[in-house]
C-alpha positions as CSV (number, residue, x, y, z in Angstrom):
1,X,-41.8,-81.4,74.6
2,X,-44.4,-80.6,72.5
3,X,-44.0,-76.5,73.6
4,X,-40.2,-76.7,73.0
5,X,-41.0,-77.9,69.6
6,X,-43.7,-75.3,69.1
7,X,-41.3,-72.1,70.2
8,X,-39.1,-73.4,68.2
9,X,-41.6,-73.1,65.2
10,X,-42.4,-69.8,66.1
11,X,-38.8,-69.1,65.9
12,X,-37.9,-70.2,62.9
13,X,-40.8,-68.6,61.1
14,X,-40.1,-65.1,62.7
15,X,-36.6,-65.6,61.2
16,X,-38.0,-66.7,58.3
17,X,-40.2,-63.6,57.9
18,X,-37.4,-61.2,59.0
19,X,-35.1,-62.3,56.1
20,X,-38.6,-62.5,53.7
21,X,-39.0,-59.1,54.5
22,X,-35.2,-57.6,54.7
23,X,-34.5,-59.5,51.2
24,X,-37.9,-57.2,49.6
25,X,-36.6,-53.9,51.5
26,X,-33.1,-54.6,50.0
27,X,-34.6,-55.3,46.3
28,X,-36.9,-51.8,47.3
29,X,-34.1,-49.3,48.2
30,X,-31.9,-50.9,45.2
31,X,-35.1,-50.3,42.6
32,X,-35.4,-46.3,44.6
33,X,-31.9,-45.5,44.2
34,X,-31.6,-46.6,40.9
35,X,-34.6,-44.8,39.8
36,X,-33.0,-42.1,41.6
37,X,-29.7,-42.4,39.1
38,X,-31.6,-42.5,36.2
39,X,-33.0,-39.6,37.3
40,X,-30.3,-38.2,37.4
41,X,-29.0,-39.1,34.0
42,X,-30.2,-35.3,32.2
43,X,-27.8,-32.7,32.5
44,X,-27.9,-29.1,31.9
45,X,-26.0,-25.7,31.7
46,X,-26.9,-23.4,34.0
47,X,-26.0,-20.7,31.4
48,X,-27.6,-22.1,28.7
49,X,-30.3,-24.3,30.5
50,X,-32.1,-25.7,26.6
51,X,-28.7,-27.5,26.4
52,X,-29.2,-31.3,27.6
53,X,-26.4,-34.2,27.6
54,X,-26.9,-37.6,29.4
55,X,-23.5,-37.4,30.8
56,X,-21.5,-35.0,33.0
57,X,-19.1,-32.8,31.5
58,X,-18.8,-28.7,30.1
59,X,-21.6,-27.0,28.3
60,X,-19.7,-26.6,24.6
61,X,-20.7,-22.9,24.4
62,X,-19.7,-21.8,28.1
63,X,-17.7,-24.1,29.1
64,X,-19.3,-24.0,32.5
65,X,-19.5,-27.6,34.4
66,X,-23.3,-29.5,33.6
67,X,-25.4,-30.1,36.7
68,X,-27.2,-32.8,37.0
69,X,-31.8,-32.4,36.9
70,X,-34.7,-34.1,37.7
71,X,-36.5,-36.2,35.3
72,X,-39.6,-34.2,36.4
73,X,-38.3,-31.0,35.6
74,X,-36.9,-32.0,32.0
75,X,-40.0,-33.3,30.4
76,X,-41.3,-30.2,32.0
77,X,-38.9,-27.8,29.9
78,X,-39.4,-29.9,27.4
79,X,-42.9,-29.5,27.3
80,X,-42.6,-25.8,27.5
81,X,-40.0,-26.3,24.2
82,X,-42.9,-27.8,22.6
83,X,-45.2,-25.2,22.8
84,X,-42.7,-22.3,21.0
85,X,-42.6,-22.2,17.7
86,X,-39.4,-23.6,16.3
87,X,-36.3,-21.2,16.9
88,X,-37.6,-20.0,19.9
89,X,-36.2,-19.5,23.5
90,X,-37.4,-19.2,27.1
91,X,-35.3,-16.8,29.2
92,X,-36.5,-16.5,32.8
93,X,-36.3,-12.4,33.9
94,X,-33.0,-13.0,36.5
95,X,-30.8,-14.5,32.7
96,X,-32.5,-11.6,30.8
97,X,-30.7,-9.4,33.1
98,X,-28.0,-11.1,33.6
99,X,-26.9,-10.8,29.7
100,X,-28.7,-7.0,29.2
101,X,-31.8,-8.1,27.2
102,X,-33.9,-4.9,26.5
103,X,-37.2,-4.5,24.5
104,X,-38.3,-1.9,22.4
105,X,-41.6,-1.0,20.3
106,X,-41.8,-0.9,16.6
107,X,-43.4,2.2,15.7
108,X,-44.1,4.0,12.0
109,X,-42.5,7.6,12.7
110,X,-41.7,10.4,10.1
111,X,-38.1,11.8,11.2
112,X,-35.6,14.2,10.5
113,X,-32.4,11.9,10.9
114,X,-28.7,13.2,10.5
115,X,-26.2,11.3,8.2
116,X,-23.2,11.6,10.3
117,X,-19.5,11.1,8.7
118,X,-16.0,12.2,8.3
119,X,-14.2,13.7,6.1
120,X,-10.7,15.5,5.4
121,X,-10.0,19.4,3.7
122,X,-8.0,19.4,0.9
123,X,-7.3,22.4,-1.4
124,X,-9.4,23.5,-4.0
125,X,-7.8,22.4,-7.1
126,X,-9.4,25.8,-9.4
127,X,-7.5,27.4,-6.5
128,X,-4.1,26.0,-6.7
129,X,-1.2,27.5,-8.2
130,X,2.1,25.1,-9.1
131,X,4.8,27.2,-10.1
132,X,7.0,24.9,-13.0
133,X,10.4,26.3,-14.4
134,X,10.1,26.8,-18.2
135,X,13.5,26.3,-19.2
136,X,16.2,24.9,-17.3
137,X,19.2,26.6,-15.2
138,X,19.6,26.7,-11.7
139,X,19.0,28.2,-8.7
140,X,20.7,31.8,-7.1
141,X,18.8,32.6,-4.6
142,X,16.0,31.3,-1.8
143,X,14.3,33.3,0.3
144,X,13.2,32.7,3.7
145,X,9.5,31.5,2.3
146,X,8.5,27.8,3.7
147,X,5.7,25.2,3.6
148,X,2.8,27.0,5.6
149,X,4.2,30.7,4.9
150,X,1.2,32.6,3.6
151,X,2.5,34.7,0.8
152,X,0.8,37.4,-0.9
153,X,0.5,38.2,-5.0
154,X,3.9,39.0,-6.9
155,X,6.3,38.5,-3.4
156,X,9.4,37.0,-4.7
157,X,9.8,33.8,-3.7
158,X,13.5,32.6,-5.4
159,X,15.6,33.9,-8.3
160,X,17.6,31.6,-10.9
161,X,19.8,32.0,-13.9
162,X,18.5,31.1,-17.0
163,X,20.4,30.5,-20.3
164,X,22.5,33.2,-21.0
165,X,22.6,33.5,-24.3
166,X,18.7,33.1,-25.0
167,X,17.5,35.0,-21.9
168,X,20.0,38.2,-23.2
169,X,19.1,37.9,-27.0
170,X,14.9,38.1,-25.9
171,X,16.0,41.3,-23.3
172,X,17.2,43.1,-26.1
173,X,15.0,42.5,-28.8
174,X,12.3,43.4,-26.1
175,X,14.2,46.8,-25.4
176,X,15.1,47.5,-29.0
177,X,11.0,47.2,-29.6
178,X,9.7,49.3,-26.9
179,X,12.6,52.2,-28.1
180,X,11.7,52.3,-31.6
181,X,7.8,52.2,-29.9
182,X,8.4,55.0,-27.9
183,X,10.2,57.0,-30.6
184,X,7.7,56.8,-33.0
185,X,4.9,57.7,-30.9
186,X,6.3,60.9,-29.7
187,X,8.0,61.8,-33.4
188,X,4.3,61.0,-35.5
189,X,1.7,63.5,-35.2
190,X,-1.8,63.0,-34.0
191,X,-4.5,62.2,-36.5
192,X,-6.7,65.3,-37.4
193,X,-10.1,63.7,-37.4
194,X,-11.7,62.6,-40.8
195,X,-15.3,63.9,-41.9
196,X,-15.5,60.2,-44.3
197,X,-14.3,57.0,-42.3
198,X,-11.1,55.6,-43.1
199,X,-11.0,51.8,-44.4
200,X,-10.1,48.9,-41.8
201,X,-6.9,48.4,-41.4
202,X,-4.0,48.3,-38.9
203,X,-1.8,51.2,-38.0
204,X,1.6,51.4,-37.6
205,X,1.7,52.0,-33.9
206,X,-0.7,49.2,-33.6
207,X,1.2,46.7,-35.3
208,X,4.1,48.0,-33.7
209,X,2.6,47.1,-30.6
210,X,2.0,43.6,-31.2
211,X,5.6,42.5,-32.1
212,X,6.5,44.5,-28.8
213,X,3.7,42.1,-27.1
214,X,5.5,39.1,-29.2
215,X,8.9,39.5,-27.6
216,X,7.5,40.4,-23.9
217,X,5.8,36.8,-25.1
218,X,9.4,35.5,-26.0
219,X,10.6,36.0,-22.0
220,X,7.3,35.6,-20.3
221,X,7.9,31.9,-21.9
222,X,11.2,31.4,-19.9
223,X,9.8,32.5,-16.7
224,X,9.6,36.2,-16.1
225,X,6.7,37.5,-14.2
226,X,4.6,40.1,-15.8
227,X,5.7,42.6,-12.6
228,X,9.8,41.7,-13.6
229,X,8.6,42.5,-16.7
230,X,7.2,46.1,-16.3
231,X,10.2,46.6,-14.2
232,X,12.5,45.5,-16.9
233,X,10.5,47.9,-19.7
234,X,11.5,51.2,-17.2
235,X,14.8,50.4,-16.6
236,X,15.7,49.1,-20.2
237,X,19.0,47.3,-18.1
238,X,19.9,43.6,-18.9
239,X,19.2,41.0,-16.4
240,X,20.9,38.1,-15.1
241,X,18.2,36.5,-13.0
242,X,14.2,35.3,-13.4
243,X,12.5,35.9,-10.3
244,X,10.3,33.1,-9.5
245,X,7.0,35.2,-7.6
246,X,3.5,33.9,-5.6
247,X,0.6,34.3,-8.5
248,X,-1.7,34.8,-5.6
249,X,-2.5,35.5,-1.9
250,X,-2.7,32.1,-0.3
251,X,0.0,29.4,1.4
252,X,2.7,27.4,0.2
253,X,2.0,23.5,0.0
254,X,5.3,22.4,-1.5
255,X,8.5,24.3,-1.8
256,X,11.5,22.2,-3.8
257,X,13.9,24.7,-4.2
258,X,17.5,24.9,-2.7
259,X,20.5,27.4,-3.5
260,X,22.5,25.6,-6.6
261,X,19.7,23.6,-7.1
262,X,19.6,22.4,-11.0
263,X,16.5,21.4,-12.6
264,X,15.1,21.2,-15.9
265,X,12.2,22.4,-18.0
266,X,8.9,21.3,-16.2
267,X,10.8,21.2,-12.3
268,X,7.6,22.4,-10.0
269,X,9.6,25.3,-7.5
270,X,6.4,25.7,-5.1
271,X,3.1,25.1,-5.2
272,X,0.2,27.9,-3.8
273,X,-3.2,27.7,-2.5
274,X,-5.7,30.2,-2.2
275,X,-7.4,28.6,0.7
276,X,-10.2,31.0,1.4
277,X,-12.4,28.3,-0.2
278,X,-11.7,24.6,0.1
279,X,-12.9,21.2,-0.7
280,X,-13.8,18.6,2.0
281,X,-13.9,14.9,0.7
282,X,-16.8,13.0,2.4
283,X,-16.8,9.2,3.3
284,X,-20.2,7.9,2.6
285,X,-21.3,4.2,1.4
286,X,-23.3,3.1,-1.2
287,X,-26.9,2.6,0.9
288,X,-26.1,6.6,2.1
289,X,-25.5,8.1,-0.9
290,X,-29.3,8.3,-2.3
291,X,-29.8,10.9,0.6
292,X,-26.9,12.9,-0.4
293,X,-28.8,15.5,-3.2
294,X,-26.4,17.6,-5.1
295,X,-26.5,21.2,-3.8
296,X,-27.6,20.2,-0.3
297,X,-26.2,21.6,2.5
298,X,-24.1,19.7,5.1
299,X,-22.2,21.0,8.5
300,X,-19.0,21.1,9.5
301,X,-17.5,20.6,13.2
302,X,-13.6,20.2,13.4
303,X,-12.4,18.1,16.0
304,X,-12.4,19.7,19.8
305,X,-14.2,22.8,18.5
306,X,-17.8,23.3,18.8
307,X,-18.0,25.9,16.0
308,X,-20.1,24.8,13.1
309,X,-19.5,25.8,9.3
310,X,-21.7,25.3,6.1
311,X,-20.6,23.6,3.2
312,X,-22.8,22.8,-0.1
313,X,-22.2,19.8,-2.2
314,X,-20.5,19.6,-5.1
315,X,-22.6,18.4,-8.5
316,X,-19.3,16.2,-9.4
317,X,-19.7,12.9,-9.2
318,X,-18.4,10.8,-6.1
319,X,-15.1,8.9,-6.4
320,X,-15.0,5.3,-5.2
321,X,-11.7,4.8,-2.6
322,X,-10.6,1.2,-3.3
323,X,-9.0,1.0,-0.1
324,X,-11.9,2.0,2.5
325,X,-14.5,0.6,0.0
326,X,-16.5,3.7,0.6
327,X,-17.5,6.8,-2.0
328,X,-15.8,10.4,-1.5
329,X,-18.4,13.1,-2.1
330,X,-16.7,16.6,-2.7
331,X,-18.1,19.3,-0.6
332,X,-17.7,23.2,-1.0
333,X,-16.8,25.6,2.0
334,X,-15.9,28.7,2.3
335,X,-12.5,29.8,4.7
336,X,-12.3,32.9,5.3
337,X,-10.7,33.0,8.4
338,X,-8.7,29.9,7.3
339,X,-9.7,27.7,10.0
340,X,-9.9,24.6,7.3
341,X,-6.3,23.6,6.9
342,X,-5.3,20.9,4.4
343,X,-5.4,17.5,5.4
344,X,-7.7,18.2,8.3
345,X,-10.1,15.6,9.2
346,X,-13.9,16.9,10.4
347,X,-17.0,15.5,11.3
348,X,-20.1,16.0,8.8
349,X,-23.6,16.0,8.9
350,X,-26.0,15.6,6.5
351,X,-29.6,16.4,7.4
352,X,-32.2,13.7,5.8
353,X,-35.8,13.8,5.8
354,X,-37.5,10.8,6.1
355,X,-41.3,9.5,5.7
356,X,-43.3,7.7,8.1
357,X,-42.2,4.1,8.4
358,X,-41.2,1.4,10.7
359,X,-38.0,2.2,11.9
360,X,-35.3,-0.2,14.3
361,X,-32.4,0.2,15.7
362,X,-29.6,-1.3,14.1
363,X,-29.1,-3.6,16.9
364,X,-31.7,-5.1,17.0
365,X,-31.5,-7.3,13.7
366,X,-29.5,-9.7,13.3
367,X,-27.8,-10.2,10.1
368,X,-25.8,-13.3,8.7
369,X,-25.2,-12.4,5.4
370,X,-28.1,-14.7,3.9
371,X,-30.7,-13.4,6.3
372,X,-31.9,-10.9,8.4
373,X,-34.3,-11.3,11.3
374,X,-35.5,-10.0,14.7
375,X,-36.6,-11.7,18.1
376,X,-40.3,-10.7,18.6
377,X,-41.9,-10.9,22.6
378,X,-44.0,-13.3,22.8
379,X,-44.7,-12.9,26.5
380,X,-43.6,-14.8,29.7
381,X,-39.8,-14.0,28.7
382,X,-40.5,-16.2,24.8
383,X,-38.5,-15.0,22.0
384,X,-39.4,-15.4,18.4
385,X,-36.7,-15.2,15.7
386,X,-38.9,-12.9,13.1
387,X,-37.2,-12.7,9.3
388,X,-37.6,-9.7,7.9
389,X,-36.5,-7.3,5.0
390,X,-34.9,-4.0,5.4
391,X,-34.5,-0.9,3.5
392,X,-32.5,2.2,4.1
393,X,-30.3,2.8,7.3
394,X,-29.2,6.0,8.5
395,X,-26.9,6.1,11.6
396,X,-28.1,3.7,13.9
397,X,-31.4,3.4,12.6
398,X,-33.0,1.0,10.4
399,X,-35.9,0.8,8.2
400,X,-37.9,-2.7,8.3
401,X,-40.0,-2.9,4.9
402,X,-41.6,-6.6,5.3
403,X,-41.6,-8.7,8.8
404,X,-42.9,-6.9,11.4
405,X,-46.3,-4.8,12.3
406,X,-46.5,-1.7,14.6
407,X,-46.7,-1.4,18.4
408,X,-45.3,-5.3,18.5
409,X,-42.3,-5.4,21.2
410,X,-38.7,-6.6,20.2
411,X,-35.4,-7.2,21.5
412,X,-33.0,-4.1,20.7
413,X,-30.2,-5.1,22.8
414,X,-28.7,-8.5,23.7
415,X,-29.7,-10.0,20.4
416,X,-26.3,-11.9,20.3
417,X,-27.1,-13.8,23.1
418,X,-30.5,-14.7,22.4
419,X,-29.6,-15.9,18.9
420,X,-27.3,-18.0,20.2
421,X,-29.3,-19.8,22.8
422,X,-31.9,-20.2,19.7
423,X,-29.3,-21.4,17.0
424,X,-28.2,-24.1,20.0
425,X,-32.1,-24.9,20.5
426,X,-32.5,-25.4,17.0
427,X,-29.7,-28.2,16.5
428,X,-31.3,-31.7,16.2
C-alpha cells in the first residue's frame, strides 16, 4: 500500500513539474517573440535608409515599400548620425553609384575660359537704304526685282506718275535754266586775265548756276534720281514717269510696290542693304557682361559650318530685351562674301582671361535662392553640406570666393540627390 501511495507521489509531482516548467517555457517564448516584434517595430527605406517610421507603409520621397530592421542595427545608424555634423549624410559606395555621385578637387587655376552664346545678323543700320515716295501718285511699272534680289547702284527698280501739273511746271523751268545757261556760256567771252585782283563777288554764270542747281533741287524733291536727272538735262524732253532706282549695291529687304498701287507722301517702295558689313546682336546676362570689353574681339561659327569669322564689339551700349531678360551686345563683322544673312542665328565666343582662383563646376553648388553651398568628402562615403559665396561664372564654371580651401574633395555631380537625403536627415 504504502508503494502505491508513494508512485503515486512521484506521479503527481512529475506532472506537477512538467506543467511548472511548460507554463515558464510558454511565458519564455511569448517574452522572445515579443521582443522579437518590437524589434521589429523601426522601418526604413531602402532608398533613402536615414528615413525611419515605427510603422509599415511607403517612404514619402520614393514611394518604395518600408522594410522592417533590427533594433541593433538602428541605434547603430543612429550612432553613426550622431557622429556627422548636422546636415550630413552617409552613402555606402554600391548607392553612390547607384544615383552617379562623382567627386572632384578644388583647385586655384588661372584660365583662359570662353564666354559661349548666340546671337542673330541683322543689317547694319549706317548701311541701310529705305526708299520713301516724296509726293504721292501711283504706281506704272514694277520690275522683276524681289525680296533677296541683290541689286546694284542706279538699276531701276519701279516707275510712277507723279502730279502732272507740278512734275511738268519743275521740267521746264529746269530746261528753260540749263538753255539760257548754255547760251550764255558759249555767247560771253572768256575773261582776259587781270594784272590787279578783281573785288569778291559772284559772276553771272555762277549765279546762273545756282538757280539751275535750285530747280534740279525742285524735282530731286519729288523723287527723281540724280542719274534721271542727267538724262533728262541731255534730252531736254518732258517726262511722264519718276523712276524709283537702288542708291547702292546691296539686297532688297522689303519691297511694297505693286502695278496701280497708290500711296502717299512718306509710302517706303523698298528698302536696301549693303550687307558687306553687318551687325550681330549678342545674348549675354548681367554676371557676363563685365568680361565683354568694348573693342574686343569675339568669333563667329554659323550653324553646321565649321568656318570661323571675326567680329569686334561695338562701343554702343547693350540694350536690355524684356522678353529673354538678357542684354544684346552689338557686334561688328565684315561680309564680304555675304555668308551673314539677316536674321541668321550664330554661335559666339568670347575669349576671357581669368586669374588664379578657386574654380567649380556649376554643378556642383547647390543654389536655393537664399543660399548657396557644396557637399564636402569627409571620408568613408560622409557628405558635408559646405555654404559658400560665389563670384563670377563663365560657361559651366564657377568661381567660389569664401567656403572652401584648395585640394579639399567635393561632390560635382549627383548633388541633387545628396541634398535631398540631407534636407530629409535634417527634419526633426
Amino acid at each position: 500500500m504504502k508503494r502505491i501511495i508513494t508512485v503515486t507521489a512521484v506521479a503527481v509531482a512529475l506532472a506537477a513539474g512538467s506543467f511548472a516548467g511548460g507554463t515558464w517555457w510558454s511565458h519564455r517564448s511569448s517574452g522572445a517573440a515579443h521582443a522579437s516584434a518590437h524589434a521589429a517595430a523601426v522601418y526604413t527605406c531602402p532608398m533613402h535608409p536615414d528615413y525611419r517610421s515605427d510603422h509599415p507603409g511607403n517612404c514619402p520621397s520614393c514611394g518604395m515599400p518600408l522594410e522592417p530592421v533590427r533594433a541593433g542595427a538602428a541605434t547603430g545608424g543612429d550612432v553613426a548620425a550622431r557622429a556627422l555634423p548636422h546636415g550630413a549624410v552617409q552613402v555606402s559606395p554600391e548607392r553612390q553609384q547607384a544615383i552617379g555621385v562623382r567627386l572632384g578637387i578644388v583647385n586655384r587655376l588661372p584660365a583662359t575660359r570662353l564666354l559661349r552664346t548666340t546671337g542673330r545678323v541683322v543689317p547694319d543700320e549706317n548701311r541701310t537704304y529705305p526708299i520713301v515716295a516724296a509726293v504721292g501718285g501711283w504706281i506704272r511699272n514694277v520690275e522683276s526685282v524681289t525680296t533677296g534680289d541683290a541689286v546694284r547702284r542706279d538699276q531701276v527698280l519701279a516707275s510712277f506718275v507723279a502730279p502732272e501739273v507740278e512734275f511738268r511746271s519743275a521740267q521746264q523751268s529746269y530746261y528753260t535754266g540749263l538753255e539760257a545757261f548754255y547760251r550764255m556760256a558759249v555767247t560771253q567771252p572768256q575773261p582776259q586775265p587781270q594784272p590787279q585782283p578783281q573785288p569778291q563777288g559772284q559772276s553771272h554764270a555762277s549765279v546762273r548756276g545756282e538757280a539751275i542747281d535750285r530747280m534740279a533741287d525742285m524735282l530731286r524733291n519729288m523723287g527723281v534720281s540724280n542719274s534721271q536727272l542727267r538724262e533728262m538735262g541731255k534730252r531736254r524732253d518732258l517726262v511722264q514717269d519718276i523712276r524709283v532706282e537702288s542708291p547702292v549695291n546691296g539686297v532688297v529687304l522689303n519691297r511694297n510696290v505693286s502695278p496701280g498701287l497708290r500711296f502717299d507722301r512718306g509710302f517706303e517702295f523698298y528698302r536696301i542693304a549693303d550687307l558687306n558689313r553687318v551687325w550681330i546682336l549678342a545674348d549675354v546676362y548681367r554676371h557676363q557682361l563685365p568680361f565683354i570689353r568694348r573693342g574686343a574681339s569675339a568669333r563667329i561659327t554659323t550653324v553646321g559650318e565649321s568656318r570661323a569669322m571675326s567680329a569686334t564689339v561695338s562701343p554702343s551700349e547693350p540694350i536690355f530685351d524684356e522678353a529673354t531678360l538678357t542684354l544684346r551686345v552689338r557686334l561688328e563683322a565684315s561680309n564680304p562674301q555675304r555668308a551673314l544673312k539677316p536674321g541668321m542665328f550664330v554661335d559666339v565666343e568670347f575669349p576671357v582671361d581669368l586669374p588664379a582662383t578657386l574654380v567649380v563646376p556649376a554643378d556642383a553648388i547647390v543654389d536655393s535662392g537664399l543660399r548657396k553651398m557644396v557637399f564636402v568628402d569627409r571620408g568613408n562615403g560622409s557628405f558635408e553640406p559646405r555654404l559658400v559665396e560665389t563670384g563670377w561664372r563663365v560657361g559651366d564654371d564657377v568661381e567660389v570666393t569664401k567656403g572652401l580651401e584648395s585640394g579639399e574633395r567635393i561632390v560635382v555631380s549627383g548633388t541633387f540627390f545628396i541634398d535631398s537625403e540631407s534636407r530629409m536627415k535634417a527634419k526633426p
